[in-house]
C-alpha positions as CSV (number, residue, x, y, z in Angstrom):
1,X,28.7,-46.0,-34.1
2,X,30.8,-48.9,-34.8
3,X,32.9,-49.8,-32.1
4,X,36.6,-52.2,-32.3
5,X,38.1,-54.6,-30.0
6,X,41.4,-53.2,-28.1
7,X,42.5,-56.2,-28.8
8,X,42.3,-56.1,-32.7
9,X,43.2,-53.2,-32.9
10,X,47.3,-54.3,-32.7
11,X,46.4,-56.7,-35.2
12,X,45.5,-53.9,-37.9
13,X,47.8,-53.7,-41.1
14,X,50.5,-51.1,-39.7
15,X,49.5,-50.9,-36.3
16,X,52.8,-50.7,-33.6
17,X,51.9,-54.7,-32.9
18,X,52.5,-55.5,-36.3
19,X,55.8,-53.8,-36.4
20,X,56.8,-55.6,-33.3
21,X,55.8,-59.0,-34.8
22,X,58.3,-58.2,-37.3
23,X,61.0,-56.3,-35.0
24,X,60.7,-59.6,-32.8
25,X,60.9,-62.5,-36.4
26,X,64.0,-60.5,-37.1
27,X,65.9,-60.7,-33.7
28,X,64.5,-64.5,-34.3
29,X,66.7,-64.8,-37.5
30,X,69.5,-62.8,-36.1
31,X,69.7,-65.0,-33.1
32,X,69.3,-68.0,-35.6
33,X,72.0,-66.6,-37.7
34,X,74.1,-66.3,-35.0
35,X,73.7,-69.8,-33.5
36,X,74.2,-71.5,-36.8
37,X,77.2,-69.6,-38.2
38,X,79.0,-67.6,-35.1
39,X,82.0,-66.8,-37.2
40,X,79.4,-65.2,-39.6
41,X,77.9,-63.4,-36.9
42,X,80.9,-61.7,-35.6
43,X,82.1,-60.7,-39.4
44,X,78.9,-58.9,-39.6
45,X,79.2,-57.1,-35.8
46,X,82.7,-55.7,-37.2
47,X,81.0,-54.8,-40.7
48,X,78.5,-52.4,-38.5
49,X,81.5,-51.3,-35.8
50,X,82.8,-50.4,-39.2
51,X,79.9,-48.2,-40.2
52,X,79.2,-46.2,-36.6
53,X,83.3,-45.4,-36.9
54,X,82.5,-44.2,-40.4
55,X,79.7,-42.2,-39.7
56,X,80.7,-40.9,-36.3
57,X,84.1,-40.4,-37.4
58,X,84.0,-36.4,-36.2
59,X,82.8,-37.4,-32.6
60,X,85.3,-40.3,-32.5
61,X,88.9,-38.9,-33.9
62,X,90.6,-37.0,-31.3
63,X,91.9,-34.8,-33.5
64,X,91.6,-33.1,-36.8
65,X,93.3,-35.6,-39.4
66,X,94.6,-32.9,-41.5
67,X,96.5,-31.0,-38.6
68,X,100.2,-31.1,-39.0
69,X,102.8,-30.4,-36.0
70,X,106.2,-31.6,-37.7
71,X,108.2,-29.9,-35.0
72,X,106.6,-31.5,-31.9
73,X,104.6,-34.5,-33.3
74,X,107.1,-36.4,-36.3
75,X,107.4,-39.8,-35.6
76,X,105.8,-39.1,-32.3
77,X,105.6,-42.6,-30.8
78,X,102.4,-44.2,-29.5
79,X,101.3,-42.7,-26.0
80,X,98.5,-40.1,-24.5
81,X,99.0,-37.5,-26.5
82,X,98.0,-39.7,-29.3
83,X,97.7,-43.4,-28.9
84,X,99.1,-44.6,-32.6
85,X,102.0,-41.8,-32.5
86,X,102.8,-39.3,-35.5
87,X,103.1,-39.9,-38.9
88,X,105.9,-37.7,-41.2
89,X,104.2,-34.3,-40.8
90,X,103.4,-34.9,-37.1
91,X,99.7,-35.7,-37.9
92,X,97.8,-37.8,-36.0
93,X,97.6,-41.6,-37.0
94,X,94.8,-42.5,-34.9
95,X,92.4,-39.7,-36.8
96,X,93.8,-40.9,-39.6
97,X,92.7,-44.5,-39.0
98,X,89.4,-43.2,-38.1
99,X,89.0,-40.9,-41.6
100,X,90.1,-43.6,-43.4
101,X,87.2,-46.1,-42.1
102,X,85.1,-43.2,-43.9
103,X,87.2,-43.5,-47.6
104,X,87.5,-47.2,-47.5
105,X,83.5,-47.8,-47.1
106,X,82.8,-45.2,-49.2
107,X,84.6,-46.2,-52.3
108,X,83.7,-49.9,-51.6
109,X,80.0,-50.1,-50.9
110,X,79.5,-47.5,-53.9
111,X,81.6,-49.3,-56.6
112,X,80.0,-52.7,-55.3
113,X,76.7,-51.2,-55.5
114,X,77.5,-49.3,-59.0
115,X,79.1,-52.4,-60.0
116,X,76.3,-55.1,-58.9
117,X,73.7,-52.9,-60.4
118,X,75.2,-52.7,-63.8
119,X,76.6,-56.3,-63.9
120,X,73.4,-57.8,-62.7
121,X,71.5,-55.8,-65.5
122,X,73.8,-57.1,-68.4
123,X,74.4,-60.5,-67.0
124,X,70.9,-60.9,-67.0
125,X,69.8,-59.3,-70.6
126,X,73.0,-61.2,-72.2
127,X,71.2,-64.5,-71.1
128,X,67.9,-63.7,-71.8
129,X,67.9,-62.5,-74.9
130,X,70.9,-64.8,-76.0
131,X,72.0,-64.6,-80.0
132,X,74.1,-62.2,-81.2
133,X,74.1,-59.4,-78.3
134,X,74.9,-62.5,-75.8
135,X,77.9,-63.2,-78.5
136,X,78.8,-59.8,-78.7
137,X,78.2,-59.0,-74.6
138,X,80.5,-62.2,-74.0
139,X,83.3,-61.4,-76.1
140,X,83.7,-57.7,-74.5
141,X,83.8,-59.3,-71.4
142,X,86.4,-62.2,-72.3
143,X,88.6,-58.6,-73.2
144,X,88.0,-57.1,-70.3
145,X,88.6,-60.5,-67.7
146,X,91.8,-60.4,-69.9
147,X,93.6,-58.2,-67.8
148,X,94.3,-59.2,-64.1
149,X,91.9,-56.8,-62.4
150,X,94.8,-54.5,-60.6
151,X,96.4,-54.0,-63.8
152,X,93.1,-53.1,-65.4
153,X,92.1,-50.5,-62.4
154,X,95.5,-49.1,-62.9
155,X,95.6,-48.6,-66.8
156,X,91.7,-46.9,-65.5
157,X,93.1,-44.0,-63.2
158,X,96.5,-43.5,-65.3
159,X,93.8,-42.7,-68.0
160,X,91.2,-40.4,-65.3
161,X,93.5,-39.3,-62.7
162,X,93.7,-39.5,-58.8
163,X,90.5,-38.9,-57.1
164,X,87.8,-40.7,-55.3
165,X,85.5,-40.7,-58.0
166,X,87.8,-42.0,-60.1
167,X,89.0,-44.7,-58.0
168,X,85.1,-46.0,-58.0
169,X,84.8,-45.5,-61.8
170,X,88.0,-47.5,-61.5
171,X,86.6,-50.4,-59.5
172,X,83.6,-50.4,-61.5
173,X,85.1,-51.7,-64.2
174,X,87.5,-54.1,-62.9
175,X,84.0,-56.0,-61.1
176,X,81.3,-55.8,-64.2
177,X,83.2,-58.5,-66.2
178,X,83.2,-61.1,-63.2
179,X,79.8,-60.3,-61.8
180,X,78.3,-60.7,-65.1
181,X,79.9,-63.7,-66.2
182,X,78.4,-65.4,-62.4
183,X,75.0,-63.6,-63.1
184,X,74.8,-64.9,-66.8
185,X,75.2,-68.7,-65.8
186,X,72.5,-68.3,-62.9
187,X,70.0,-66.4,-65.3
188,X,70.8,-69.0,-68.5
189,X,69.3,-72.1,-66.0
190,X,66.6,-69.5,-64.3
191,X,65.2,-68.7,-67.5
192,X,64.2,-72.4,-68.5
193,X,61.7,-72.7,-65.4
194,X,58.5,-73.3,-65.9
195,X,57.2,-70.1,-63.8
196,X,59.6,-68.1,-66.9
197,X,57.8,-70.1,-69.8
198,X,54.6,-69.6,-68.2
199,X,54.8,-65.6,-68.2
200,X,56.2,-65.7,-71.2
201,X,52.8,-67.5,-72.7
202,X,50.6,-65.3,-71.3
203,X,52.1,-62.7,-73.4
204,X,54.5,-60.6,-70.7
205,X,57.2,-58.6,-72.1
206,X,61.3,-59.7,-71.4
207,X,61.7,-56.7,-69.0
208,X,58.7,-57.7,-66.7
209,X,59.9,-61.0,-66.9
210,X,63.2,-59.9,-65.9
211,X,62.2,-57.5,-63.4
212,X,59.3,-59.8,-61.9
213,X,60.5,-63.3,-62.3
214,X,64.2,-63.6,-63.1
215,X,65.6,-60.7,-60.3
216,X,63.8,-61.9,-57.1
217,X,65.9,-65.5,-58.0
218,X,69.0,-64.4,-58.3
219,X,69.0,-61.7,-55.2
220,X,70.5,-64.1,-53.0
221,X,73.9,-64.3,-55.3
222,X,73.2,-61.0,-55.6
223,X,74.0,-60.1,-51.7
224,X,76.4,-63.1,-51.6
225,X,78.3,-61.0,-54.2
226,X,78.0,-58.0,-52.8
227,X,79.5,-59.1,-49.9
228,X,82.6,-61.0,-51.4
229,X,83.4,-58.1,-54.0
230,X,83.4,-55.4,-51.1
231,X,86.2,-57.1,-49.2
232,X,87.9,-57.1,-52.7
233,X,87.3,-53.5,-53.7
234,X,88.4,-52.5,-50.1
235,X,91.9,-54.8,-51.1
236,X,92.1,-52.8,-54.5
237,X,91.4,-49.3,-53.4
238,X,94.0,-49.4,-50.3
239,X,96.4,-50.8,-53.2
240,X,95.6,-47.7,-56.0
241,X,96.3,-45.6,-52.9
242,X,99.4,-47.8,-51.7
243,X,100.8,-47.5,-55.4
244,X,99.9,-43.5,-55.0
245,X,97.5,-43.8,-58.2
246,X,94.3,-43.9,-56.0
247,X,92.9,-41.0,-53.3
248,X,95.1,-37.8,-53.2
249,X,97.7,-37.8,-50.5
250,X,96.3,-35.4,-48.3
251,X,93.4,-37.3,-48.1
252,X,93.1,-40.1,-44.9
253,X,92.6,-43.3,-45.9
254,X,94.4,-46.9,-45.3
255,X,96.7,-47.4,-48.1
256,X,98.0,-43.9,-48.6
257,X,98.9,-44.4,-44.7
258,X,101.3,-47.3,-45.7
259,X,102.7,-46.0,-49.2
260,X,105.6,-43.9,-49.9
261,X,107.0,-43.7,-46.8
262,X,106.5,-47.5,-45.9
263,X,110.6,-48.7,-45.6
264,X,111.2,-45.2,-43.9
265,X,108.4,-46.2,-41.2
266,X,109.7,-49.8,-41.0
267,X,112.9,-48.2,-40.2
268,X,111.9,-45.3,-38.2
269,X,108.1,-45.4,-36.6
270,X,107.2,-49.1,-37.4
271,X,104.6,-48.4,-35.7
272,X,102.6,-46.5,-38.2
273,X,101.9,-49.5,-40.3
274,X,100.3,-51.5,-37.8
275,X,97.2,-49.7,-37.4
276,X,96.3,-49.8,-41.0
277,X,97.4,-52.9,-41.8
278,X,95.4,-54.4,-39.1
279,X,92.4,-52.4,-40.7
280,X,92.7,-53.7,-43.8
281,X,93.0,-57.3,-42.7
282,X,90.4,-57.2,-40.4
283,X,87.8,-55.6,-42.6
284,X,88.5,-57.9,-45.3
285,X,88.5,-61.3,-43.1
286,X,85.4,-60.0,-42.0
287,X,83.7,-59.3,-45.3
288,X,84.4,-63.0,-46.2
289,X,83.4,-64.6,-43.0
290,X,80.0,-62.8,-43.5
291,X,79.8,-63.8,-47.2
292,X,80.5,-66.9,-46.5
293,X,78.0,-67.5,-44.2
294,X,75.5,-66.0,-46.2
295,X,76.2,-68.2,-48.6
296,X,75.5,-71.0,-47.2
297,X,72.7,-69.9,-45.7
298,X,70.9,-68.7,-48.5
299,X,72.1,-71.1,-51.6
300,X,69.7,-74.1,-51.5
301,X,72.0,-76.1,-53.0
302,X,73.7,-76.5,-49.4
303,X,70.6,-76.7,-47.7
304,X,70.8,-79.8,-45.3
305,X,74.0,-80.0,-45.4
306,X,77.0,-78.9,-43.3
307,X,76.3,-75.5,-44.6
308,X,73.2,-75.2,-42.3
């Protein structure tokens, strides 16, 4: 019978010690993080306040967004019986707010992700492959970073219509062009290393290279990106729905909140537009204090310098 130390056992591949090794180097970088770049730190706490609103929006609203009491409620102004007053149709602002945590995330972490994922992928074949499918790659994109991007996203959903899906298809295309021109200039200098020639003498194909060698280098633009472009799409999408060409009406989110009625609420229930303006602002600031921490903590090129 072959007997183990209680002592090695933690040490096993797996085991609960192991995962509190790991649990315990992480609260080591966060603390890290958070010493070296505070104002990072404190973009990324309201990135995840964010997310618990978003996904605990049912438990958190006090009441049901879409309710509507336009005899008691219209223009009802800040107070108990709810704390950011009434909008038009007596419905409450503060729910509102809340829902609209749920929209803005939505459309921007999956037209980031959509857009990352298909930007990355054509940056990064345009570049290695090179000849004419980078020439032709390049020139659809020099059309499409033609347009200014709000323009573009609005000639999109006059084209599909107003809905959420369409609003990501929307921001989809207004990011590809810019994320695969930054992709492209990273790959073009990656693919030159001599880890690249290397696999490429010992016979690898281009999409193991790519997938193997070339990805892994470029993840931390990647996430630098990622973070950058969702404070944008979150700016773009409360726009679309501010111009009344983005989410339905009906639907809560922050820019239908401040559209249409906008110079009546100035007027009226000025109110109403502070809540989402400040939501806007603040998610935004935050997305680019994180970004821009991340940046310089994970580009090498500021490494040793005042971005560490």
């Amino acid at each position: 019978m072959v007997t183990r130390d209680p002592d090695s056992i933690g040490a096993l591949p797996g085991s609960g010690r192991e995962w509190l090794d790991r649990l315990g180097s992480a609260l080591t970088g966060i603390k890290g993080f958070a010493r070296r770049k505070p104002l990072g730190m404190a973009g990324a706490v309201v990135l995840v306040a964010m997310v618990f609103v978003a996904i605990f929006a049912p438990l958190l609203a006090p009441r049901d967004p879409y309710d509507t009491d336009a005899v008691n409620s219209r223009y009802l102004p800040p107070g108990r019986t709810m704390l950011l007053g009434g909008d038009i149709v007596g419905r409450d602002a503060m729910s509102r707010l809340i829902y609209g945590t749920r929209i803005s995330l939505t459309v921007g972490l999956t037209s980031v992700f959509i857009g990352l994922a298909i930007g990355s992928l054509a940056g990064t074949s345009s570049a290695y492959f090179g000849g004419k499918f980078d020439l032709a790659m390049q020139r659809i994109i020099d059309g499409l970073m033609a347009f200014p991007a709000l323009i573009l996203a609005l000639a999109v959903m006059a084209v599909l219509g107003s809905s959420i899906n369409n609003v990501i298809a929307a921001l989809v295309v207004v990011f590809v062009p810019g994320i695969t021109r930054i992709i492209r200039s990273q790959v073009l200098s990656i693919k030159e290393m001599d880890y690249v020639l290397a696999a490429r003498a010992v016979g690898a194909g281009p999409w193991r290279i790519i997938f193997r060698h070339i990805f892994p280098n470029i993840f931390a633009t990647l996430l630098v990106l990622a973070t950058i472009t969702l404070g944008w799409a979150i700016v773009v999408e409360a726009s679309l729905s501010f111009l009344g060409v983005g989410v339905p009406p009906d639907i809560p989110s922050w820019g239908s909140m401040l559209s249409g009625a906008a110079q009546t609420y100035i007027r009226t229930a000025p109110w109403l537009i502070i809540g989402p303006g400040v939501a806007i602002a603040l998610a935004v600031f935050s997305v680019n204090l994180f970004g821009d921490a991340l940046r310089d903590v994970l580009d090498p090129r500021l490494r040793g310098t005042g971005g560490t």
